[in-house]
N, C-alpha and C positions, 0 to 999 in steps of 0.2 A: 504494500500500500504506500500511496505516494505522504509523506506525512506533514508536505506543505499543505493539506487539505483535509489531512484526521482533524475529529473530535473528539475529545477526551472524555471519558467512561469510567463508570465505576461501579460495580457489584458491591453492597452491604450490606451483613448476613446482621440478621438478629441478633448474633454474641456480641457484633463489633468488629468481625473482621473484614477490610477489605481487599477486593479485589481492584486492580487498576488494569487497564486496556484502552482501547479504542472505540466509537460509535461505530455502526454498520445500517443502521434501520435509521428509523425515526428519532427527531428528536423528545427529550421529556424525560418524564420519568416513569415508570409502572412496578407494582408491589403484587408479590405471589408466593405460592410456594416456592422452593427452590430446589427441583427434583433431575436427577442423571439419567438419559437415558443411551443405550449400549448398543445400541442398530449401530451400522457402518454405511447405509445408506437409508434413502428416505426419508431425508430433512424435511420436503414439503409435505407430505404424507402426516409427519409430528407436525407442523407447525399448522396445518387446515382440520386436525381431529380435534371435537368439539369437548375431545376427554381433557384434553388440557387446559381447558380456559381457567385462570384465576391461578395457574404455573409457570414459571421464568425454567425452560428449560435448558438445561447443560445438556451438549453431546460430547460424549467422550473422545468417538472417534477423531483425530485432530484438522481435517484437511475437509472443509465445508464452501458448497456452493459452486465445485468443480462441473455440473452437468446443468447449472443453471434452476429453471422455472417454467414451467409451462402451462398450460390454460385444462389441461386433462388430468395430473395425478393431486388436486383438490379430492381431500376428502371431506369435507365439510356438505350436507347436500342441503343447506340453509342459507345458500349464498354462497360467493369466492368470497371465502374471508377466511382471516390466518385466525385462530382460537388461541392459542400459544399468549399469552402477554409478556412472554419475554423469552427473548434466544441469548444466548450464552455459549460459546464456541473459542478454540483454540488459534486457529488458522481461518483466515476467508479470503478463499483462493481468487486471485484477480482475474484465471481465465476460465472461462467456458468454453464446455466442448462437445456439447451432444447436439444430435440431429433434430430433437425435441424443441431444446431449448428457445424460448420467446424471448427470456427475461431475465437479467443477472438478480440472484437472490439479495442484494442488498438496493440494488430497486423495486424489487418482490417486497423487503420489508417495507420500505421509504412508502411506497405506495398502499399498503394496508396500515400504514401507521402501527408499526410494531417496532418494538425499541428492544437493541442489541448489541450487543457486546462481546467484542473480539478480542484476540493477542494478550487473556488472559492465563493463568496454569490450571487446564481442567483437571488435570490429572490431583493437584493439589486440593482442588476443590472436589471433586469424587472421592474423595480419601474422608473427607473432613465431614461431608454429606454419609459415607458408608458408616464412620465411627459415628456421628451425634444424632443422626437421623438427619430427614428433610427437614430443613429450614425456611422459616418467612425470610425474603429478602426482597432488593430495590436495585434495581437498575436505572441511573439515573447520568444524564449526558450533559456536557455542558451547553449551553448556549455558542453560536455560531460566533468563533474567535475570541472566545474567551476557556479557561484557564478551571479545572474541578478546582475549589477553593476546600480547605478544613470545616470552614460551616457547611459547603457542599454534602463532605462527608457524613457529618454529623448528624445534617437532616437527614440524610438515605437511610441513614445507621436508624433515625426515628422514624419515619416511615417503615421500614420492615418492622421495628419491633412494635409499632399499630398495627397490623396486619392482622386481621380476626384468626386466619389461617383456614383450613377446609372443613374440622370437623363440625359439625352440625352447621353446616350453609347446602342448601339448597339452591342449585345453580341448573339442576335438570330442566326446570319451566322458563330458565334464560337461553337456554343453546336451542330450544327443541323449536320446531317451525311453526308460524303463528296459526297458517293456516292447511287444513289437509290439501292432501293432492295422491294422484293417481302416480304408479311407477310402474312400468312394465319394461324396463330395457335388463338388457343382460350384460354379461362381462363381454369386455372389447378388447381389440385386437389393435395392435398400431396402426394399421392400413386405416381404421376408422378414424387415428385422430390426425395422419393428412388430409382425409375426404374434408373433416368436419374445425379444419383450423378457422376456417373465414365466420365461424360462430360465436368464437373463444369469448366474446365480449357480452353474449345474447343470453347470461342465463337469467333467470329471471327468479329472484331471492325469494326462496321460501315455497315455490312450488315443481321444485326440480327440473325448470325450463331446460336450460344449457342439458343437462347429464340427458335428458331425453331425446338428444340427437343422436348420441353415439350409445353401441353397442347392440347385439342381435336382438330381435323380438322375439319371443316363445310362446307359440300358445298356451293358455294358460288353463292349467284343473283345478288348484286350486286358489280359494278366494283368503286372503292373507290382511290383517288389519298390523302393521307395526307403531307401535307408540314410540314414538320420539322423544329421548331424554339427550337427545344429541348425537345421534346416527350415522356413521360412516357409510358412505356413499356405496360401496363395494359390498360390504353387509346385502344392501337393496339387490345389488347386479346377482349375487347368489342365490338368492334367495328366486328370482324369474329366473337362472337356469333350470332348476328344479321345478320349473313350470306353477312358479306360485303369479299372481297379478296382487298386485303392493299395495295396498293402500295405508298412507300414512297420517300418522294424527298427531297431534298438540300430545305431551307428555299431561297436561290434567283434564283431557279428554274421556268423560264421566263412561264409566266402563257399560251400563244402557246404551249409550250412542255404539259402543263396539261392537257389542251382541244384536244389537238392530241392524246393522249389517250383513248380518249372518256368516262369517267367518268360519272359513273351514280349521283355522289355524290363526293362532296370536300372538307376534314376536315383539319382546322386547329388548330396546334396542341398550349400547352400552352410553354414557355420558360422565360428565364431573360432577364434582362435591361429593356431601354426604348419605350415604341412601337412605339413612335414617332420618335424613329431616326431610324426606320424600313423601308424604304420613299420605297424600294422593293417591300414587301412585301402588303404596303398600297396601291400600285397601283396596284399589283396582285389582291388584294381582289376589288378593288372599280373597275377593269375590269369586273370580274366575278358579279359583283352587275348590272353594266351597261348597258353590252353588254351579258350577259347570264341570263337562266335560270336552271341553273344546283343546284340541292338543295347546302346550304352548312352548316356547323354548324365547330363554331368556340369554343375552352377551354381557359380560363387564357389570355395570350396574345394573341390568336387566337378572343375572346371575346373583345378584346380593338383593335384590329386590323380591325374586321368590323366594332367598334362605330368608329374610327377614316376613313375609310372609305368612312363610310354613311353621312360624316361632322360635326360631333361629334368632341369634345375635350376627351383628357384624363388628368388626376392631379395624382402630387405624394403624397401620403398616409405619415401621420406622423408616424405611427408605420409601415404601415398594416395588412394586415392579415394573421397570420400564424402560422395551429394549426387544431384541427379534431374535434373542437367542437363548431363549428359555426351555430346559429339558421339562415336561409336563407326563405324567405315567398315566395311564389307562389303567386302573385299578381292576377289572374285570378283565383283561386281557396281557397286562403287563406291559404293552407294549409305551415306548418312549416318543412322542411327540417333541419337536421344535418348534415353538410356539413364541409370537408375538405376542407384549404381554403390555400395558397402560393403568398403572392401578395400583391407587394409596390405602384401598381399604379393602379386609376380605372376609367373607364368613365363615364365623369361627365354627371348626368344627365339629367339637365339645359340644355346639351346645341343639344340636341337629336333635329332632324328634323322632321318633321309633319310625314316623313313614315317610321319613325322608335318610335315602343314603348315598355317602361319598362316593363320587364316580372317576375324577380325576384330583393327583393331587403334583403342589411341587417338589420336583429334585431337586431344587436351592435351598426352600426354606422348609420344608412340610406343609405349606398350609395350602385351604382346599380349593381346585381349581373346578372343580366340576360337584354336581347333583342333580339327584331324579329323585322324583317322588313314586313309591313303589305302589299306593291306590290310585294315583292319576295319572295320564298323558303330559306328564309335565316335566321337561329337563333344561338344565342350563350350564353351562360354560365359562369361566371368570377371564382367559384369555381371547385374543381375539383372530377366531378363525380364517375371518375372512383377508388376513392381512399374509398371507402366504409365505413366512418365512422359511417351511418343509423343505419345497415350497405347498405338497399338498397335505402335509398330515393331517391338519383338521379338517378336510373338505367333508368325508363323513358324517361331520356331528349334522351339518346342511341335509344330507341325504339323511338323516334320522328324522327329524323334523317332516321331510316329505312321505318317509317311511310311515309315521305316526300318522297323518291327516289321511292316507289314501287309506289304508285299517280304520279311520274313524269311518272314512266315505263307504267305505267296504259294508261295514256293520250295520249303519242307517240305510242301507239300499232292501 
């Protein structure tokens, strides 16, 4: 970087330590969790999932921004917007080189107003994050030609330690889309996002415009209501290969309006904060556990939202987990999953009830990554499938889900 033209930055963690670097996004400043995560690719991917909002995220890996930005791997399906409130990064490489690329990532930030910081020691800071836990922190920049000052510091340093932090904040009914809409495309292939570049500008926030240009159509069997606590995009595409037709809703979208639909099948989708101060969304789910029989399978916070539920606890995670190389067991099969993984909180699995049992758990920490409930059509998953790290290990749990609805449709005929 040229450094007649840097702005000066500074990361300040709750304790008081800071970090110093360079500006790369936006100017300002933003306060969040302060969490690492361990992918080696797919910066825009983290920085567009709606699981991150209210997190200033570190990548460990050191060398960011080499393949650029493009208008297709948004994962966010409530708009192109970055979720992320803050990047934090090693290296941000000056060139670009992929056939994709639109758009160097630190005009990707500057233009979504996300604020970031570069040319600090991740490694140092992942150290300091593994030993204390995630921390509130502040990323804050200087003003254009001027100079981080001591009171600079000192604010950041108060700002972070104001920071509510994530446990009981409810942020599901902020990311999720204000109003339904229909999704039927499927997974794409790159041929589709040269057909569909002169679009990249046309989606239309909040009812899946843009994403409904590209990827194949499938006719569809079954009818799929997904509630939205902050949905990745790719979730949706999997979900129509398996021949489902999508309909998405508002995360406090009153579970009547769902079952009036008539839903062969109800996905809940993964999001941020706390899932416990979801008290909505928790009685949505423990309706449909109760009083129905309609398959459902739950991702991320869709997965702590039936353990909490079913009368289940969930706990906040000292790091978490977050990162694309996560070994995950199939506890009925033994087999070992690699698994993408977004997530500060998990349910614990102590405190599970007689008809709900463990399905997957982790090989890092022990704690539970999967459950079913054994008197209902009901399972879910804590990492996230649809992000392909295997690259197919989880595609399965997808094909369960379809499995489930076509045996319900089987039964009622």
């Amino acid at each position: 970087m040229n450094s007649s033209v840097e702005t000066q930055a500074i990361l300040a963690l709750a304790d008081g330590t800071i970090f110093r670097g360079v500006s790369i996004g936006s100017l300002g400043h933003r306060v969040g969790e302060v969490v690492f995560n361990t992918a080696m690719t797919g910066y825009q991917e983290i920085l567009t999932d709606p699981s991150y909002a209210r997190q200033l995220v570190t990548l460990t890996y050191p060398h960011i921004g080499n393949t650029g930005t493009n208008a297709e791997d948004t994962e966010s399906g409530n708009g192109h917007k970055v979720w992320a409130d803050g990047l934090i990064i090693r290296d941000a490489t000056m060139a670009t080189s992929n056939f994709r690329n639109s758009e160097s990532l630190s005009d990707y930030l500057q233009r979504n107003n996300t604020v970031a910081i570069a040319e600090i020691d991740t490694r140092q800071l992942t150290r300091l994050l593994r030993d204390k836990g995630a921390q509130n922190g502040c990323i804050m920049t200087a003003s254009n030609g001027e100079t981080i000052t001591s009171d600079d510091e000192q604010k950041a340093i108060e700002l972070a330690q104001g920071f509510a932090g994530l446990k009981g904040m409810d942020l599901a009914k902020e990311c999720c889309t204000t109003d339904s809409f229909e999704w039927t495309a499927g997974t794409w292939d790159l041929s589709d996002t040269l057909l569909n570049r002169d679009v990249a500008g046309s989606h239309d926030s909040g009812t899946g415009g843009f994403f409904k240009q590209l990827g194949t159509h499938i006719d569809a069997k079954y009818n799929v209501v997904a509630y939205d606590f902050g949905s990745k995009t790719n979730i949706l595409r999997m979900l129509v290969d398996r021949g489902c037709h999508v309909t998405v809703v508002p995360a406090q979208t009153p579970i009547a309006d769902v079952l009036a639909m008539n839903p062969d099948g109800i996905f809940l989708s993964n999001g941020p904060g706390d899932p416990a101060a979801c008290d909505y969304a928790i009685d949505a789910v423990r309706h449909i556990i109760e009083e129905t029989d309609v398959p459902t399978f739950g991702i991320c916070l869709g997965h702590q939202l039936i353990g909490l539920a079913s009368g289940a606890n969930t706990i906040k995670m000292k790091t978490g987990h977050h990162g694309a190389n996560h070994p995950v067991q199939d506890l009925a099969t033994g087999t070992v999953m690699i698994t993408s993984q977004n997530h500060g909180f998990a349910v614990d699995e102590d405190t599970l009830p007689d008809n709900v049992k463990s399905t997957h758990r982790s090989l890092f920490d022990g704690t539970n990554q999967g459950i079913e409930l054994t008197n209902k059509p009901v399972f879910s998953f804590q990492g996230h499938p649809e992000a392909s790290p295997g690259p197919h290990d989880c595609a399965p749990l997808f094909d369960k889900f379809a499995e489930m609805m076509e045996a319900a449709k089987t039964a009622q005929a």
